[in-house]
Chimera marker file (.cmm) of the C-alpha trace (Angstrom):
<marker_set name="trace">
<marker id="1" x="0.000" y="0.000" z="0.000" r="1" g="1" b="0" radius="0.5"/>
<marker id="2" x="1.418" y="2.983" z="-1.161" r="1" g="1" b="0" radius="0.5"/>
<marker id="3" x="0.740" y="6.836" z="1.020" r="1" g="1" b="0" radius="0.5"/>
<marker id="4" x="-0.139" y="8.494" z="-2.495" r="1" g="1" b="0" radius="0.5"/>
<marker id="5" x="-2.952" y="6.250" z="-2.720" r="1" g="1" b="0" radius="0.5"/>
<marker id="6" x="-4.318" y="7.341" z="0.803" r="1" g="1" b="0" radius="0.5"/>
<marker id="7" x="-3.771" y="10.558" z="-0.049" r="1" g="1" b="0" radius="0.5"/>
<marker id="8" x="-6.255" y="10.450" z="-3.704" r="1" g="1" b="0" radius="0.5"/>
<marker id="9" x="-8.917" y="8.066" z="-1.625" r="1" g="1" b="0" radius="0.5"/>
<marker id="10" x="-8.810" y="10.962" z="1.333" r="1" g="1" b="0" radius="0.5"/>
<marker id="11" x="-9.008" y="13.794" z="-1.664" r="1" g="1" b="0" radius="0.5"/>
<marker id="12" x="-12.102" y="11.552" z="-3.065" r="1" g="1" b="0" radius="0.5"/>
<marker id="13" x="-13.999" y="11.530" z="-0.203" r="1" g="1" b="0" radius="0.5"/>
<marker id="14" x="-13.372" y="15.063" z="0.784" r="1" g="1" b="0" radius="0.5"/>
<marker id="15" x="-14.969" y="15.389" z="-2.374" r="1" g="1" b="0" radius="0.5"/>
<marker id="16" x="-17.850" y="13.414" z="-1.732" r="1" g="1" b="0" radius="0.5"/>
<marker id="17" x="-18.484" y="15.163" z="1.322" r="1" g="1" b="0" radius="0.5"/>
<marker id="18" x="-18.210" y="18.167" z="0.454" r="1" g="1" b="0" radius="0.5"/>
<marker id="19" x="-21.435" y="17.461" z="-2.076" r="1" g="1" b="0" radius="0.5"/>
<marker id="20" x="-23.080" y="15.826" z="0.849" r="1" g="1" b="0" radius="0.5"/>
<marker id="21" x="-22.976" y="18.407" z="3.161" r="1" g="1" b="0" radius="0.5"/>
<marker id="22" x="-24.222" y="20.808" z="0.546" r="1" g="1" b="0" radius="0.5"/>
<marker id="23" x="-27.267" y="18.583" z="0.090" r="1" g="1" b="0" radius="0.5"/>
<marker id="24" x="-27.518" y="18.431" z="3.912" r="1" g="1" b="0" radius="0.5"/>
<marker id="25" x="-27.647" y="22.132" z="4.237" r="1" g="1" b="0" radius="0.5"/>
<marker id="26" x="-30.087" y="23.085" z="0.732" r="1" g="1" b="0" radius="0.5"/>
<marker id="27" x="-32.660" y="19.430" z="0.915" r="1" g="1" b="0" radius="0.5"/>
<marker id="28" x="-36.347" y="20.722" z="1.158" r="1" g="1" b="0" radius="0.5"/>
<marker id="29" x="-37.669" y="18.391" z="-1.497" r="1" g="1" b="0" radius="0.5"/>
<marker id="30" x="-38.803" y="15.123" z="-2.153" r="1" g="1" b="0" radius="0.5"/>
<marker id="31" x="-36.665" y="14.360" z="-4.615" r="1" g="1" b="0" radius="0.5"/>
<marker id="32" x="-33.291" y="16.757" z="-2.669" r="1" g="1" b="0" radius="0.5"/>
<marker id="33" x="-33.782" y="14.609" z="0.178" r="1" g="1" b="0" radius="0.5"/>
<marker id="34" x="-33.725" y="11.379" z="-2.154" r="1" g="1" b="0" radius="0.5"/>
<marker id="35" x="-30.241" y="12.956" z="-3.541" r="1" g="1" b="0" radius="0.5"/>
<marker id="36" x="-28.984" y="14.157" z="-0.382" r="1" g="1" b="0" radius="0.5"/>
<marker id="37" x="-29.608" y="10.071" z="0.702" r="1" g="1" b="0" radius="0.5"/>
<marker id="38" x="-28.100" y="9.200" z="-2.109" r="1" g="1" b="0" radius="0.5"/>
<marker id="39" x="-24.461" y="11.215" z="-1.658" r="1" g="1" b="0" radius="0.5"/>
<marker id="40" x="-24.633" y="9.540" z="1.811" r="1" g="1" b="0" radius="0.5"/>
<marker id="41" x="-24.778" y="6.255" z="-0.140" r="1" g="1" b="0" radius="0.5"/>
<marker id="42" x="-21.728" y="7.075" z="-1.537" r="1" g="1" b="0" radius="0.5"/>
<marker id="43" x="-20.115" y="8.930" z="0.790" r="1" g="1" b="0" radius="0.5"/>
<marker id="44" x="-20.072" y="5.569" z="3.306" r="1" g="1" b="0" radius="0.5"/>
<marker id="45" x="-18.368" y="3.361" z="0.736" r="1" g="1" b="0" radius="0.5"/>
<marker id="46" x="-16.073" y="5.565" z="0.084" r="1" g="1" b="0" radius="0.5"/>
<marker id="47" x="-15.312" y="5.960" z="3.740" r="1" g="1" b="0" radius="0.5"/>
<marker id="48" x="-15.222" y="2.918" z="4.543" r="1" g="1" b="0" radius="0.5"/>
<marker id="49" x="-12.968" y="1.703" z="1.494" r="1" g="1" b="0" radius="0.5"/>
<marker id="50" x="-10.505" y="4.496" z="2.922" r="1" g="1" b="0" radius="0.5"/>
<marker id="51" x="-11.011" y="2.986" z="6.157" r="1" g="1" b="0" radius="0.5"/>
<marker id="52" x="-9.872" y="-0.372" z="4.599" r="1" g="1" b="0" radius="0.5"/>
<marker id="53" x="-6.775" y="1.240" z="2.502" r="1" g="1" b="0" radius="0.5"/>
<marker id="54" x="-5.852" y="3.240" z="5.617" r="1" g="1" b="0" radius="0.5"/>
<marker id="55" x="-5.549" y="0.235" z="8.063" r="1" g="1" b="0" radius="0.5"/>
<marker id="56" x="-4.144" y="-2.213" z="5.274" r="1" g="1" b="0" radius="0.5"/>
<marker id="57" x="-1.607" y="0.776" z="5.173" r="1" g="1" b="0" radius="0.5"/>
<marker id="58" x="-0.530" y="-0.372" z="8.792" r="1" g="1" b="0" radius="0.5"/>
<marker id="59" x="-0.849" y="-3.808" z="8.194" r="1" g="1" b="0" radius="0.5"/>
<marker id="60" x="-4.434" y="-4.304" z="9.445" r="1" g="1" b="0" radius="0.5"/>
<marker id="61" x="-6.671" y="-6.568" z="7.032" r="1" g="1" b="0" radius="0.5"/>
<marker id="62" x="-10.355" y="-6.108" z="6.865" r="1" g="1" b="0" radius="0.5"/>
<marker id="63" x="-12.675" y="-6.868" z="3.795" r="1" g="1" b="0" radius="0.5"/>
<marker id="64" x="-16.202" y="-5.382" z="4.651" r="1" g="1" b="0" radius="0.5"/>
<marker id="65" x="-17.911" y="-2.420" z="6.312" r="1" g="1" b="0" radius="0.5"/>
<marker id="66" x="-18.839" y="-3.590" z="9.593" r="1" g="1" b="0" radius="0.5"/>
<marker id="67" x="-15.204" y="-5.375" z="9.960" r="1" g="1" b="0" radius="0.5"/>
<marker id="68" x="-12.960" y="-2.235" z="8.751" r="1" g="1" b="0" radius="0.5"/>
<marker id="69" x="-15.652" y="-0.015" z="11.534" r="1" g="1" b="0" radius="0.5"/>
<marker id="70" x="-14.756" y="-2.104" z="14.006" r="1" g="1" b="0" radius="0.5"/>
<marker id="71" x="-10.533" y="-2.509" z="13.042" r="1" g="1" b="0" radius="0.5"/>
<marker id="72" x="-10.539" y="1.220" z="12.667" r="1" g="1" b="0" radius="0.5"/>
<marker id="73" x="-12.137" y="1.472" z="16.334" r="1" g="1" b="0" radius="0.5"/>
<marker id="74" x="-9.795" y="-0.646" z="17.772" r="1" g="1" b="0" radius="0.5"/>
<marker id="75" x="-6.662" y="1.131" z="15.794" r="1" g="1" b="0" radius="0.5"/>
<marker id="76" x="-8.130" y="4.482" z="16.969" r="1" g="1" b="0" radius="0.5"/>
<marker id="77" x="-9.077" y="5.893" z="14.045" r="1" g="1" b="0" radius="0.5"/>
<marker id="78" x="-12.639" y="6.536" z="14.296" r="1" g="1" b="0" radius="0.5"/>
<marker id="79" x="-13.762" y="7.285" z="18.006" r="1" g="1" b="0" radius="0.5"/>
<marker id="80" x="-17.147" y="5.737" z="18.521" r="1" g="1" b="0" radius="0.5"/>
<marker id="81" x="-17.654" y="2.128" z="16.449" r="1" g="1" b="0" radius="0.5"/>
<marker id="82" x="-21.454" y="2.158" z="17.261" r="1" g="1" b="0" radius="0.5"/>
<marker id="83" x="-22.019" y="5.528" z="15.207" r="1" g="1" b="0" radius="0.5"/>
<marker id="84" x="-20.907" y="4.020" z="11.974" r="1" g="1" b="0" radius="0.5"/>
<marker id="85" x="-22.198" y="1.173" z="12.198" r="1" g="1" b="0" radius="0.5"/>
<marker id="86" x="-25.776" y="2.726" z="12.657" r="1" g="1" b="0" radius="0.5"/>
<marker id="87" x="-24.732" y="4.662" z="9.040" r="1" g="1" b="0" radius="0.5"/>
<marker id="88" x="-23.963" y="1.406" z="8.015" r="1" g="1" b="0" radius="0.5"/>
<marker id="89" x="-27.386" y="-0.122" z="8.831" r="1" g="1" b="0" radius="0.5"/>
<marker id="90" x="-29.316" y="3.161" z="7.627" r="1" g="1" b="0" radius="0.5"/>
<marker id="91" x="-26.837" y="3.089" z="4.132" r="1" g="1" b="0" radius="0.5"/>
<marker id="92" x="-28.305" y="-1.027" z="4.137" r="1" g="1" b="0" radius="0.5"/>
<marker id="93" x="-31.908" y="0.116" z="4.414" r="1" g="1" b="0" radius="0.5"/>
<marker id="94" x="-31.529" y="2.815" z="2.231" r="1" g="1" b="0" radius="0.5"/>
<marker id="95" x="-29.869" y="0.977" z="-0.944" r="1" g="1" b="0" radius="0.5"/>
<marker id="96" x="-32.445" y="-2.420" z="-0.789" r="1" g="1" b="0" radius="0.5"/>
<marker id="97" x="-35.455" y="-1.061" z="0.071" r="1" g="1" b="0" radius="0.5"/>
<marker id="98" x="-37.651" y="2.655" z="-0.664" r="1" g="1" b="0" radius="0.5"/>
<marker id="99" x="-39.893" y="3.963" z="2.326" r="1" g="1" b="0" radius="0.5"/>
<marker id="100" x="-40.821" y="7.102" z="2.379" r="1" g="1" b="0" radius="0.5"/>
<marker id="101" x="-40.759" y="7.131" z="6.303" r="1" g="1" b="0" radius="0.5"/>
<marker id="102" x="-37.614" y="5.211" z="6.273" r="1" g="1" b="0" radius="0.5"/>
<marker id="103" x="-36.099" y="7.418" z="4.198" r="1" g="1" b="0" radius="0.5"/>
<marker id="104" x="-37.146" y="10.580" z="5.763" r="1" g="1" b="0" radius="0.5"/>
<marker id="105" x="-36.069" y="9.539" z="9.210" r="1" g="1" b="0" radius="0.5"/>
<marker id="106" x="-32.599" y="8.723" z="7.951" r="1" g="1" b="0" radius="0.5"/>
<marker id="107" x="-31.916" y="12.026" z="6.545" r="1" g="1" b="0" radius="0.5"/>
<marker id="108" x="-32.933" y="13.568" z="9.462" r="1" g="1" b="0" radius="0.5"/>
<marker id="109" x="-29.410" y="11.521" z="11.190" r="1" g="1" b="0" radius="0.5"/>
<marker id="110" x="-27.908" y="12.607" z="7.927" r="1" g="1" b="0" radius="0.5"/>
<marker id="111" x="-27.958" y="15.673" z="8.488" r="1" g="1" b="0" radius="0.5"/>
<marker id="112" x="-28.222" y="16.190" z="12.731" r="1" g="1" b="0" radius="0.5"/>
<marker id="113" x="-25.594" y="13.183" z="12.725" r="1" g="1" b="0" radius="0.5"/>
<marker id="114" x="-23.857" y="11.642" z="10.308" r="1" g="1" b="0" radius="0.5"/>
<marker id="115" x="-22.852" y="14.323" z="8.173" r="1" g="1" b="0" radius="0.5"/>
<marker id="116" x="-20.570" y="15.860" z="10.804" r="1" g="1" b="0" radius="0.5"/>
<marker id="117" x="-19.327" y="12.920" z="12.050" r="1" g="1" b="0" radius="0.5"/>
<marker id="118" x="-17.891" y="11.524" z="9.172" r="1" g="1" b="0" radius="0.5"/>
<marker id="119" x="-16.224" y="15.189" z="8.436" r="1" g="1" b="0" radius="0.5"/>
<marker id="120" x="-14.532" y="15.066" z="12.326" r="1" g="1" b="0" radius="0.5"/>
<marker id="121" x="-13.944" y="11.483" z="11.720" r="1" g="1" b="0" radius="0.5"/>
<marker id="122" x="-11.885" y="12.037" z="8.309" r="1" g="1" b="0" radius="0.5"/>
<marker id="123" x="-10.381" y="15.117" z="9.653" r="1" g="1" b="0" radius="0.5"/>
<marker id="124" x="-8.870" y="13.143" z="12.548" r="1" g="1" b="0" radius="0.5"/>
<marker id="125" x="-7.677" y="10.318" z="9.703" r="1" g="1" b="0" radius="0.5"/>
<marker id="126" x="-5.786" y="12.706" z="7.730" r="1" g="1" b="0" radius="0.5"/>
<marker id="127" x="-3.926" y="14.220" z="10.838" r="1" g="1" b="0" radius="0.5"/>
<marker id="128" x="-2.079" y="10.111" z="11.862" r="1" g="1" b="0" radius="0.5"/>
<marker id="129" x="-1.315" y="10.346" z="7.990" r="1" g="1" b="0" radius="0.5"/>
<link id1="1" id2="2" r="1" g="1" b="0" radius="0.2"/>
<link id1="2" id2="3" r="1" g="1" b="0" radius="0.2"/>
<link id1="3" id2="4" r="1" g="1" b="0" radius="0.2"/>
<link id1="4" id2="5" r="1" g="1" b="0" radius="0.2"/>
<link id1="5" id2="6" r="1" g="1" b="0" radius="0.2"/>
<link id1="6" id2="7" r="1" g="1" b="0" radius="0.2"/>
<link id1="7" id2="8" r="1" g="1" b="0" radius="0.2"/>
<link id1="8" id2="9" r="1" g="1" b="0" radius="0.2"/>
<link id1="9" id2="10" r="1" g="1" b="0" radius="0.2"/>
<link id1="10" id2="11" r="1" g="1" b="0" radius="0.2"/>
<link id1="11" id2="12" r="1" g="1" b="0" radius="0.2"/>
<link id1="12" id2="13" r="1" g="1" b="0" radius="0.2"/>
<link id1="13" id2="14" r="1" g="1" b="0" radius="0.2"/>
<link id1="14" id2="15" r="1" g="1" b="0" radius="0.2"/>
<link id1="15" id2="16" r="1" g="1" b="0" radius="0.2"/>
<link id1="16" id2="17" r="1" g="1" b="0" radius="0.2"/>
<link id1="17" id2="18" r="1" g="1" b="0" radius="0.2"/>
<link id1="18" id2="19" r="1" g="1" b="0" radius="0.2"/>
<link id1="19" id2="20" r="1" g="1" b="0" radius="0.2"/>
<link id1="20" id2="21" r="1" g="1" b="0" radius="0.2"/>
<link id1="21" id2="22" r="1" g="1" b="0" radius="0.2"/>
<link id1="22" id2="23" r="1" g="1" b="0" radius="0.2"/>
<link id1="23" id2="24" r="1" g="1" b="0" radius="0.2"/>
<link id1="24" id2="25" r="1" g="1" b="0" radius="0.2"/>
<link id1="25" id2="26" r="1" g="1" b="0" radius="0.2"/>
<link id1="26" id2="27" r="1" g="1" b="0" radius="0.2"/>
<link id1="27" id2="28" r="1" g="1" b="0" radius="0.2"/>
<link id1="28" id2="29" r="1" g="1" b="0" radius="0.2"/>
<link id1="29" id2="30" r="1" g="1" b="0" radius="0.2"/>
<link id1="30" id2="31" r="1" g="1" b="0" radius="0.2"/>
<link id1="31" id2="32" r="1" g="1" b="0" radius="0.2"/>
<link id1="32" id2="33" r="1" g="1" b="0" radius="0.2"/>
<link id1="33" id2="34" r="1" g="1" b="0" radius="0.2"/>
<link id1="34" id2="35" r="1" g="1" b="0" radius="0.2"/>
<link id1="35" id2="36" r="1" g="1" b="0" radius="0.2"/>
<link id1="36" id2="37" r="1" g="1" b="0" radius="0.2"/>
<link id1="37" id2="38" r="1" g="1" b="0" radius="0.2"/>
<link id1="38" id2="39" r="1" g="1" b="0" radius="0.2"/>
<link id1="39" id2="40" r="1" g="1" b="0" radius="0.2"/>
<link id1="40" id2="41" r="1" g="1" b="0" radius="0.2"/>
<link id1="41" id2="42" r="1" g="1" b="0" radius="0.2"/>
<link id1="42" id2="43" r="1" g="1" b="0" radius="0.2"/>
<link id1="43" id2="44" r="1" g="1" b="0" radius="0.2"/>
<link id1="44" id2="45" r="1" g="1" b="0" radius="0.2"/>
<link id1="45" id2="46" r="1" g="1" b="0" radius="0.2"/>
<link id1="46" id2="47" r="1" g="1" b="0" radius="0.2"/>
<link id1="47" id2="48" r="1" g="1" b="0" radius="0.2"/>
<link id1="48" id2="49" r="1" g="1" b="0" radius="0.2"/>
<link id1="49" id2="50" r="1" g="1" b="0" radius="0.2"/>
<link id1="50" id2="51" r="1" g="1" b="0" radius="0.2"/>
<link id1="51" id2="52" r="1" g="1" b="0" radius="0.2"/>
<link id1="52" id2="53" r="1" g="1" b="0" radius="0.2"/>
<link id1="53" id2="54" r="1" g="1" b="0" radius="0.2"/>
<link id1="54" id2="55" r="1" g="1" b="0" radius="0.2"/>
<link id1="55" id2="56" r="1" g="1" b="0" radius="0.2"/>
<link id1="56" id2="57" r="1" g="1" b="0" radius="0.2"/>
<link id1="57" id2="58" r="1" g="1" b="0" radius="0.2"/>
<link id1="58" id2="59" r="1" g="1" b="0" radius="0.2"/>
<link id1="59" id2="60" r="1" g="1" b="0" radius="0.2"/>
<link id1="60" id2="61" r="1" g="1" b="0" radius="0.2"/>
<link id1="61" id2="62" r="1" g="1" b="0" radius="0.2"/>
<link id1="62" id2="63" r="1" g="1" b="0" radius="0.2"/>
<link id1="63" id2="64" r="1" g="1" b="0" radius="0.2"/>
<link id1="64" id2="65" r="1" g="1" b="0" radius="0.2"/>
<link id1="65" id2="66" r="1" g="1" b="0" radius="0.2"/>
<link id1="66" id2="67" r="1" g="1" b="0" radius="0.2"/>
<link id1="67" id2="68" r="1" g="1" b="0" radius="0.2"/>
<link id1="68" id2="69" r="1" g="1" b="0" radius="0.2"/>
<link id1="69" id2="70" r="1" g="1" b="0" radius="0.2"/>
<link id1="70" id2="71" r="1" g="1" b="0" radius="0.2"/>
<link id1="71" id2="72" r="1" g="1" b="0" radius="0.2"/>
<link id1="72" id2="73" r="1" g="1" b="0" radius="0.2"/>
<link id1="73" id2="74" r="1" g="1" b="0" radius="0.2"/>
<link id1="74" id2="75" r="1" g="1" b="0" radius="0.2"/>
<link id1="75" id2="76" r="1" g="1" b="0" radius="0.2"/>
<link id1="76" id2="77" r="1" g="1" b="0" radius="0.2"/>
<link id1="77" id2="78" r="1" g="1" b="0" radius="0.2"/>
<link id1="78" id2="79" r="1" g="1" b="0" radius="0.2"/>
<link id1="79" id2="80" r="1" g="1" b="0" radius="0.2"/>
<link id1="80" id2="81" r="1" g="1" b="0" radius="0.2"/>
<link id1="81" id2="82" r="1" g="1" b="0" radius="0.2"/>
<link id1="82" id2="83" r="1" g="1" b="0" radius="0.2"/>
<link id1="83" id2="84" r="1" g="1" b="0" radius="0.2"/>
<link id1="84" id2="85" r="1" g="1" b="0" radius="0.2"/>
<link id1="85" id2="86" r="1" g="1" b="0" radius="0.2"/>
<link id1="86" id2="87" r="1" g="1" b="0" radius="0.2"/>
<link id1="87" id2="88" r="1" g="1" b="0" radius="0.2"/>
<link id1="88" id2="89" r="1" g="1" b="0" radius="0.2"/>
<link id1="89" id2="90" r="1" g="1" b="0" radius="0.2"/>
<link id1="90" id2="91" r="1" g="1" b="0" radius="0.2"/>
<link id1="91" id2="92" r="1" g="1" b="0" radius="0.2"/>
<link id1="92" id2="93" r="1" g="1" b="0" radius="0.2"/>
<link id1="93" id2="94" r="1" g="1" b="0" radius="0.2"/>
<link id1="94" id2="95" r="1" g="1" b="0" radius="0.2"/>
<link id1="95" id2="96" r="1" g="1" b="0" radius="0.2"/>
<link id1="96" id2="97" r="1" g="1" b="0" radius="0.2"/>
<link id1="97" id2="98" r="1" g="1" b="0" radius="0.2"/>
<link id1="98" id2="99" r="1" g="1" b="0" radius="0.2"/>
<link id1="99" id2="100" r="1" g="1" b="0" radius="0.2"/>
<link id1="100" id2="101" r="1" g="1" b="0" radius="0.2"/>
<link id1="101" id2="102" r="1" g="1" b="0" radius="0.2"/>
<link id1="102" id2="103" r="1" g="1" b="0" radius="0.2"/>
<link id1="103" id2="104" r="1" g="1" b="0" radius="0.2"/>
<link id1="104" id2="105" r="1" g="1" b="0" radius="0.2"/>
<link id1="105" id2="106" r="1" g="1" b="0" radius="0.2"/>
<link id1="106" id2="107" r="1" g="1" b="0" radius="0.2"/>
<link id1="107" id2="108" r="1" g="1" b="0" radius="0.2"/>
<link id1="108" id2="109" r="1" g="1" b="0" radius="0.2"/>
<link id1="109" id2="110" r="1" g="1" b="0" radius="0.2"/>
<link id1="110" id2="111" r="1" g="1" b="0" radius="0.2"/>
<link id1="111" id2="112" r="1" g="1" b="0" radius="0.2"/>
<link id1="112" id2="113" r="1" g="1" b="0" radius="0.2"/>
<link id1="113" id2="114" r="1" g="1" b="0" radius="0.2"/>
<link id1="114" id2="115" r="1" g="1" b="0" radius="0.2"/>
<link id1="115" id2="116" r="1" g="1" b="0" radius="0.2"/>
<link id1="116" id2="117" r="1" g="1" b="0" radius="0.2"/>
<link id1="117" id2="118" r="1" g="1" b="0" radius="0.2"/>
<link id1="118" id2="119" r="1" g="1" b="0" radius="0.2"/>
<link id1="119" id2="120" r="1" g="1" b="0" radius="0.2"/>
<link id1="120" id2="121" r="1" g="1" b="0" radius="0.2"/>
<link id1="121" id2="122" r="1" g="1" b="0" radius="0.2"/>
<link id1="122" id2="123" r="1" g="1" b="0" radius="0.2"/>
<link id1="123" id2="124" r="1" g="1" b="0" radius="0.2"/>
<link id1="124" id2="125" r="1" g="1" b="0" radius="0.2"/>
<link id1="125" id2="126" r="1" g="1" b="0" radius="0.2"/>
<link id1="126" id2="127" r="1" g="1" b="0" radius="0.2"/>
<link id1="127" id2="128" r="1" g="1" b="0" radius="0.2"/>
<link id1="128" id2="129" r="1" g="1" b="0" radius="0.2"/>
</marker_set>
């Protein structure tokens, strides 16, 4: 694992949550709200696939979501395991099935929760690299 390619996956999801938190501050809509979802969609997999290239960069091996949350907890890098792996159950329920109610209740911890929190969270990550 090269640092350079840390580096471009950080720069990605920087990126990606940049657009996220602009949904998160503009959704009023039906269908901004079904965007703003869907940048958090994206936004988790590339967080947690920079989770994965982060620990594999010292040597820790994990090959899904829930077990790169829960290496990255143990190796410090994210502070609070549960947290992300409630966005990991709301980015499940979000990708395989559409309810209006659902869907509404999750952007609602989009935007009071998870929004920030993966910000602080990548913010932290980039100061150990």
């Amino acid at each position: 694992m090269r640092k350079v390619e840390i580096l471009q996956a950080l720069e990605n999801l920087n990126n990606a949550l940049d657009r996220l938190s602009e949904a998160v501050k503009t959704a009023k809509t039906d269908l901004e709200i079904d965007g703003t979802i869907q940048r958090f969609e994206f936004s988790f997999e590339l967080f947690w696939k920079t989770l994965k290239l982060v620990l594999k960069y010292y040597g820790v091996e994990c090959n899904n979501p829930r077990s790169c949350i829960k290496e990255a907890f143990r190796n410090g890098l994210i502070d609070d395991d549960e947290i992300f792996l409630d966005m990991l159950e709301d980015r499940n329920l979000t990708s395989r099935i559409y309810d209006k109610q659902i869907a509404n209740e999750i952007f609602e911890r989009i935007k009071k929760f998870y929004a920030a929190k993966l910000l602080e969270t990548v913010r932290k990550i980039e100061s150990k690299i």
